[in-house]
Every structure is written in structure tokens, then in C-alpha cells.
C-alpha positions as CSV (number, residue, x, y, z in Angstrom):
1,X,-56.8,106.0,-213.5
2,X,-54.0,108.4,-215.6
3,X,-52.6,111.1,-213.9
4,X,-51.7,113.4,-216.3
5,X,-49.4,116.7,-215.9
6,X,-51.2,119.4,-216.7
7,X,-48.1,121.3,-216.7
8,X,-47.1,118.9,-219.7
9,X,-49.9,119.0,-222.0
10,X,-50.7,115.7,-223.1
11,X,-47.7,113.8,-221.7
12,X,-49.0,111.8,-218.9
13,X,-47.2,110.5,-215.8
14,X,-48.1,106.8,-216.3
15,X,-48.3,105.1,-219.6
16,X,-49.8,101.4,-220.4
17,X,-47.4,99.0,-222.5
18,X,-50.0,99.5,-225.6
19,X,-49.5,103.2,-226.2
20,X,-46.0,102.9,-225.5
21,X,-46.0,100.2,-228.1
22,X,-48.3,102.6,-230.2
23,X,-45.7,105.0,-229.9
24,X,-42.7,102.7,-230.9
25,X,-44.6,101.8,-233.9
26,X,-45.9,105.6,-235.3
27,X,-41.9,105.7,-234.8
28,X,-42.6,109.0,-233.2
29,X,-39.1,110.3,-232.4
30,X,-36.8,111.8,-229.6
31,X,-37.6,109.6,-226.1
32,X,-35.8,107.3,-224.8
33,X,-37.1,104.5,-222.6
34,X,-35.0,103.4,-219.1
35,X,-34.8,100.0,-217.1
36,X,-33.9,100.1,-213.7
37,X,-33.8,96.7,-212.9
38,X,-30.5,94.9,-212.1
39,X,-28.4,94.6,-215.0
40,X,-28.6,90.6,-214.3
41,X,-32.6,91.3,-214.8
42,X,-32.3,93.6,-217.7
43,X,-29.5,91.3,-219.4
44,X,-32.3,88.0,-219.0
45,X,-34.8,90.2,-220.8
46,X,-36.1,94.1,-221.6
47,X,-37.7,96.2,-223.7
48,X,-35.8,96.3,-227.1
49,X,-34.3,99.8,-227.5
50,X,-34.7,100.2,-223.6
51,X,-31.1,101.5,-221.8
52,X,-30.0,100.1,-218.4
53,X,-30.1,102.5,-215.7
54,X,-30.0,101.1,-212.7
55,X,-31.6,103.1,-209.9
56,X,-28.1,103.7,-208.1
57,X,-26.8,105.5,-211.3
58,X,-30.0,106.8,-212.4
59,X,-29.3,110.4,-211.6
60,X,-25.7,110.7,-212.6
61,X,-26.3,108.6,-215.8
62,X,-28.9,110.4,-216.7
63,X,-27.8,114.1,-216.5
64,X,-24.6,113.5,-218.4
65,X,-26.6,111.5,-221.5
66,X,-30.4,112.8,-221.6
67,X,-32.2,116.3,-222.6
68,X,-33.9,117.3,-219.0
69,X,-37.1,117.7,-221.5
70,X,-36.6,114.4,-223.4
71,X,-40.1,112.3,-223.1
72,X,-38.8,109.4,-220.9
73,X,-40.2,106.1,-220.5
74,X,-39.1,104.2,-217.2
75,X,-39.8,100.8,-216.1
76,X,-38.6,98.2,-213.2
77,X,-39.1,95.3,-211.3
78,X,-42.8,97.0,-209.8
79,X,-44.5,99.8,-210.1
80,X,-43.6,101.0,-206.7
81,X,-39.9,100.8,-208.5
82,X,-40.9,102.6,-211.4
83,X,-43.1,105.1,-209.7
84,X,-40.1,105.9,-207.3
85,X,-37.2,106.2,-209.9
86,X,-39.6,108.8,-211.8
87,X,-39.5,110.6,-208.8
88,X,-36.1,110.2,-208.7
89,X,-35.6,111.9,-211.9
90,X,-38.8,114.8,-211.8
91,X,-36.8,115.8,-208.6
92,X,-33.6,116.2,-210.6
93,X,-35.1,118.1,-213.3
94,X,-36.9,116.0,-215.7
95,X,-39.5,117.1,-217.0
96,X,-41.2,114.8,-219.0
97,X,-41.2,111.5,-217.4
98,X,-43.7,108.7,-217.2
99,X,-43.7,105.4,-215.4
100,X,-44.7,102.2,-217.8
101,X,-47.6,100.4,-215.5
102,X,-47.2,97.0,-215.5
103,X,-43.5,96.8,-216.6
104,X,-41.1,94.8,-218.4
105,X,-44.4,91.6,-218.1
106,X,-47.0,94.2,-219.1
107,X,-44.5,95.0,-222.5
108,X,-44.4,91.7,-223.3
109,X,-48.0,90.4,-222.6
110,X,-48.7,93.9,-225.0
111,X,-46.7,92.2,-227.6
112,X,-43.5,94.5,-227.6
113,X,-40.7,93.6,-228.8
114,X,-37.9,92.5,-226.2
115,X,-34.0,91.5,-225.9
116,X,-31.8,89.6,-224.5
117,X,-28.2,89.8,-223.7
């Protein structure tokens, strides 16, 4: 079940791989997707147009690159990871963040296109 953020309209606080993928594809504009897996992890394989963010950095990174009301799209090793490192950045200011369920595996088995380093 989608939790959505009323506050947001629309934008919901969990998003499947397919309408992320859906998204990519309209080639709707302005949001930026995050991996916070190890850059080891992220360097084996990610979401193409994804940036590295591990979670250690996530907050400093962040602030001094993103819009606090860009649409973000975050994703790690779990969705405990994920859910936790939206947390991370909703507590820092962000408004408009939503965890990919499923992750990097979920992308893939959806068909998105990935990278490797």
C-alpha cells in the first residue's frame, strides 16, 4: 500500500520501479534519482542517470547540490536503507522525497536501464 503526502499533492513517499521507469521515459523533467549503496555496489551496477550518495554524505552532499523541493528518487541496498535515508533527508528539509520499493533489483527486473562503472 502507497503512502502518499497529502501535504505534496500527488507526489507519493514510495514509488514502484515501473512508474519511475514511466517517468524516465515521458522524460518529465527536474528530479534527480540517489543511490546510497557503497560506491563499490553502485560502481558494479545502478540506475543509469542515478548519482552516488552514500548515506554518510547524504546530507552534506545533498544540501550543497539539490533544490530542497527537487522530486527525489532514492534507492539502496533494502528498503529499510531506502526508507531510512528518505528520512534522513525529509528531516533536513526535503520536501519531495520518495523511496524506490524494491531497489536497484526491482529497476532492473522493471526493465530500467542500468550502468556500470
Amino acid at each position: 500500500m502507497r503512502m502518499t503526502n497529502l501535504l505534496l499533492g500527488d507526489f507519493t513517499l514510495q514509488t514502484d520501479a515501473h512508474e519511475l521507469k514511466s517517468r524516465l521515459q515521458w522524460g518529465q523533467p527536474a528530479f534527480t534519482i540517489i543511490d546510497v549503496r557503497e560506491r563499490q555496489t553502485y560502481n558494479q551496477g545502478h540506475i543509469s542517470g542515478a548519482i552516488p550518495l552514500p548515506v554518510n554524505e547524504l546530507v552534506k552532499r545533498a544540501t550543497v547540490s539539490l533544490a530542497k523541493d527537487r522530486d527525489i528518487y532514492i534507492y539502496g541496498d533494502s528498503d529499510e536503507q531506502s526508507a531510512s535515508a528518505a528520512k534522513t533527508l525529509r528531516d533536513a528539509g526535503f520536501a519531495r522525497v520518495s523511496e524506490l520499493t524494491g531497489g536497484f533489483s526491482a529497476w532492473k527486473a522493471a526493465g530500467g536501464s542500468t550502468e556500470e562503472i
